[in-house]
N, C-alpha and C positions, 0 to 999 in steps of 0.2 A: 504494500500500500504506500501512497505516499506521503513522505515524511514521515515515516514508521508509524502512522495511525495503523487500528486494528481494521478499519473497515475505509473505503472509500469515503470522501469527504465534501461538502458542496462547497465550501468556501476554498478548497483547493482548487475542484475545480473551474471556478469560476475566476480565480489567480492565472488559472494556466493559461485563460483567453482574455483576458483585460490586461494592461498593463496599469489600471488604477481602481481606486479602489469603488466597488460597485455596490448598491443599496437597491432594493426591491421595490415600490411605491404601489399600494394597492390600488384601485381605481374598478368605480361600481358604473358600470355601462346603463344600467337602465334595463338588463335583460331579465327571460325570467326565463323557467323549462318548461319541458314539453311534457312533463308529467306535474304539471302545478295548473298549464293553460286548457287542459281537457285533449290535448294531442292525444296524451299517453295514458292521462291518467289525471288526478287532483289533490291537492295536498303537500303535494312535494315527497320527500324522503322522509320517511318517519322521522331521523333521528334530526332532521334539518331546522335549525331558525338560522336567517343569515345575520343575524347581529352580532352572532360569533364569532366573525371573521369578517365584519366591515369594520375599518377603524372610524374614528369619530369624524377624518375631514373627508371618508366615503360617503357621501351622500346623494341620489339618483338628481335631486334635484340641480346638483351644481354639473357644471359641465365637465367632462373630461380635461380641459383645459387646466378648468379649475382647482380640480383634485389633485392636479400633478405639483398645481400652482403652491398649495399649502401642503403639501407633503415635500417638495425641493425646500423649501424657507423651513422645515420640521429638523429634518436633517441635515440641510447646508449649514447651520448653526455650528455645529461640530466638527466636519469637514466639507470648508469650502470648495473645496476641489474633486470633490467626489463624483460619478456619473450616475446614471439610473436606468433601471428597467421598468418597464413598465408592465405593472402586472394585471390582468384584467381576472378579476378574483372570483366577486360575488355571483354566483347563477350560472346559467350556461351562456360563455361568452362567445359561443359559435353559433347563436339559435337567433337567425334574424337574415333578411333578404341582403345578399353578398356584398354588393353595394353599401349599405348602408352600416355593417361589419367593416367592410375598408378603409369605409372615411373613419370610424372611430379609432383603428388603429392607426389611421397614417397621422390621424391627428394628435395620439400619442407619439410618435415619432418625431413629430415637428417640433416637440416643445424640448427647447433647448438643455442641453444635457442629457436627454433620453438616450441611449445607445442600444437597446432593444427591445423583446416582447417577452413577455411570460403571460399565455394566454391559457385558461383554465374553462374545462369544459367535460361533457358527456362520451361515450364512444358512439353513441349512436346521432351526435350532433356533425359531424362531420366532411362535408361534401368532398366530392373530386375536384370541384371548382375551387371550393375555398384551398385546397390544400394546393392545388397549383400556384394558389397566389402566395402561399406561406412556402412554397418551393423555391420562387421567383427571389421572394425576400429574405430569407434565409441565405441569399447567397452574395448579399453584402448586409445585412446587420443579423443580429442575436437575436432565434425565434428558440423556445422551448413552448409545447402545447403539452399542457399536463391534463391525462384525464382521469377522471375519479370512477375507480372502477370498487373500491371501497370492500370486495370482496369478491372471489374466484369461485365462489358456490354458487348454481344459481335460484338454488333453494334459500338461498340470505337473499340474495338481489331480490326475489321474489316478498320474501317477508318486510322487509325494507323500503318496498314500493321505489325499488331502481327506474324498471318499467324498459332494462335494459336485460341481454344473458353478458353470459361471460362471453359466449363466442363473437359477439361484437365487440366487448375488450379489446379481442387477441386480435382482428379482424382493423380495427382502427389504430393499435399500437403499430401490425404490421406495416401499412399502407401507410402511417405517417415515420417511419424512420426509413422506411424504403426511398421516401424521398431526399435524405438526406438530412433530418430535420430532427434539431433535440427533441425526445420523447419521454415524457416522465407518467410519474401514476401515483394517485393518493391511494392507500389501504386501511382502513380500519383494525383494527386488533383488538376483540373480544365481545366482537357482533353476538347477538343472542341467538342457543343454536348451535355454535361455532365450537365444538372440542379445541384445547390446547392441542393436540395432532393436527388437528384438521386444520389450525391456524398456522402453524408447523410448515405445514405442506404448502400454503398460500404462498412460502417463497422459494419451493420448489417448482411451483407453476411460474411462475413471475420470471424466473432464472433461463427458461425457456426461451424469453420473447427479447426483443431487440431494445428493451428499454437502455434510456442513459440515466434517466433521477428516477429517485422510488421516495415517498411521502409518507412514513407511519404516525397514523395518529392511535389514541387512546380511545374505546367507547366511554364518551361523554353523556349524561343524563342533562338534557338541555331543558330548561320552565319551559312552555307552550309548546310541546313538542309531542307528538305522538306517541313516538316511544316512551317518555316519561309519565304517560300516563298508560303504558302497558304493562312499565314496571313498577308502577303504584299498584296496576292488579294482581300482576301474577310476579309478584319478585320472584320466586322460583329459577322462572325462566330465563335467570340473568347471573350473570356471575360480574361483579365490576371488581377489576384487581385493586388488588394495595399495591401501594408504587414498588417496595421491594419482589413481588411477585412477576409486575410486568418487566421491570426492567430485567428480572431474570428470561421473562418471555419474549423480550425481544431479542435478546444475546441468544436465545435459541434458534430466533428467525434469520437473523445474521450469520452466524453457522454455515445455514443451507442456503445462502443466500447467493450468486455467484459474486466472486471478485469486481465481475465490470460492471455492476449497477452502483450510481453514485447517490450516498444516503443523505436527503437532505436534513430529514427530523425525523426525530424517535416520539414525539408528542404533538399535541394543540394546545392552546392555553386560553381556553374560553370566559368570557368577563366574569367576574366573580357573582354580578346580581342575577346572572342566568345559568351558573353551572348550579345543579343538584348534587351532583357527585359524578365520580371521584373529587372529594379536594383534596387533589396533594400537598398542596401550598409551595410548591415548588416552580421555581420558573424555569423557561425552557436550558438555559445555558447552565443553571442547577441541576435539573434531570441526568443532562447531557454527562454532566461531570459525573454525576454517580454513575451511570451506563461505561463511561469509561474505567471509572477505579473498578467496577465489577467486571470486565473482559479483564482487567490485567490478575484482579482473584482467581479466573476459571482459568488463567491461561491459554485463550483464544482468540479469533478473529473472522473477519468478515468470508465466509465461503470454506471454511477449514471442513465442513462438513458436504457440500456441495458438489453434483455431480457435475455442474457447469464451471469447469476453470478457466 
């Protein structure tokens, strides 16, 4: 690995293609999915409210402009000199006529300091069109499309109300790294359902496909959420780790994990007036450390168990 980390690393990687240093900005489009607008389905993802992951200067009503405008002044505070990606976070950010998707990325682009894309989306949101133009642009600025495939069963995706299988995952990973294009993917760990094996094997599956980033979050019990009110009825059907357990359970996942996928986070860190549980009371670069001192306990590393070297 490099710089003797145990597993692949994202802020390396993203050293090895900058020569300065780069910051993420999230940025809320206005979009929604297609299992929320009656396409697929209503509701969204059981476990979903997006205020989990909109920061406070993401707001639909301001413009793209806008958002990058108070997130560059957030962060240029501290380093002036710094560039940015742009990340289109909230919803499905490929679910809208092509057109009107292009201008809001180029409009990202134009705003000075941006040097690329981090575009977040569905596998089943995907066109050949759209990805022609993410082909096109990929081949002078920074595109990574991350999609949330959230789990490899398609008996979770079903409980879950994805409204997607897995074989469109594998189906939309392929066809967007075939073109040349960073490929990443969020996962969940410890979906309801879900055996510690069976979580296990998620990145034996994973290890398969031609990802570049992999995204581990925690199952999170969110207020106003479907799921938190399934596990008000039936706790049973839930198991939520304690942070000593999962951080064991992801050093399991990392194991079988291949070498070349680059890990960007081992958790989420959802605002504290809407998480239920887990509260670790830990932040993410806290996790992190303890993730790390426990691989150097077990003596291991990222793919030592893995059939993909």
């Amino acid at each position: 690995m490099e710089n003797g980390r145990p597993y692949r690393d994202f802020g390396d990687f993203l050293r090895g293609i900058f020569p300065f240093k780069v910051q993420k900005i999230s940025v809320n489009a206005g979009f929604t999915c297609p299992n929320r607008d009656g396409t697929k389905g209503f509701g969204g993802c059981t476990y979903c409210n997006n205020q989990t992951f909109s920061p406070g200067y993401c707001h639909t009503e301001k413009s793209v402009t806008e958002q990058l405008e108070e997130g560059v002044c957030f962060f240029s505070r501290k380093y002036p000199e710094m560039k940015y990606l742009a990340y289109f976070q909230a919803y499905t950010n490929t679910y809208d006529e092509l057109n009107a998707l292009i201008a809001k990325y180029e409009e990202a682009l134009s705003f000075p300091g941006v040097v690329g894309l981090i575009v977040g989306t569905r596998p089943d949101c995907m066109s050949d069109a759209l990805l022609d133009y993410f082909t096109q642009l990929s081949q002078k600025t920074f595109v990574l499309i991350e999609y949330g495939l959230e789990s490899t069963l398609d008996r979770t995706l079903f409980r879950i109300n994805r409204g997607h299988t897995h074989a469109e995952s594998e189906d939309a990973i392929r066809r967007t790294a075939g073109r040349g294009i960073y490929t990443g993917a969020h996962l969940i760990l410890g979906l309801p359902g879900e055996s510690r094996e069976e979580i296990r094997h998620h990145a034996d599956v994973l290890s398969a496909l031609p990802l570049t980033t992999l995204k581990l979050h925690q199952l999170q019990l969110i207020r106003n959420t479907r799921m938190a009110k399934e596990q008000s009825e039936h706790p049973e059907q839930f198991h939520l780790y304690a942070v000593d357990e999962y951080i064991d359970l992801v050093i399991d996942f990392l194991e079988r994990l291949t070498p070349s996928i680059i890990v960007e986070r081992f958790v989420s860190q959802s605002p504290k007036e809407l998480l239920i549980a887990p509260d670790w009371g830990l932040k993410n670069f806290e996790f992190t450390a303890k993730v790390n001192k426990r691989i150097l306990e077990r003596n291991t590393w990222q793919g030592r168990l893995s059939d993909y070297k």
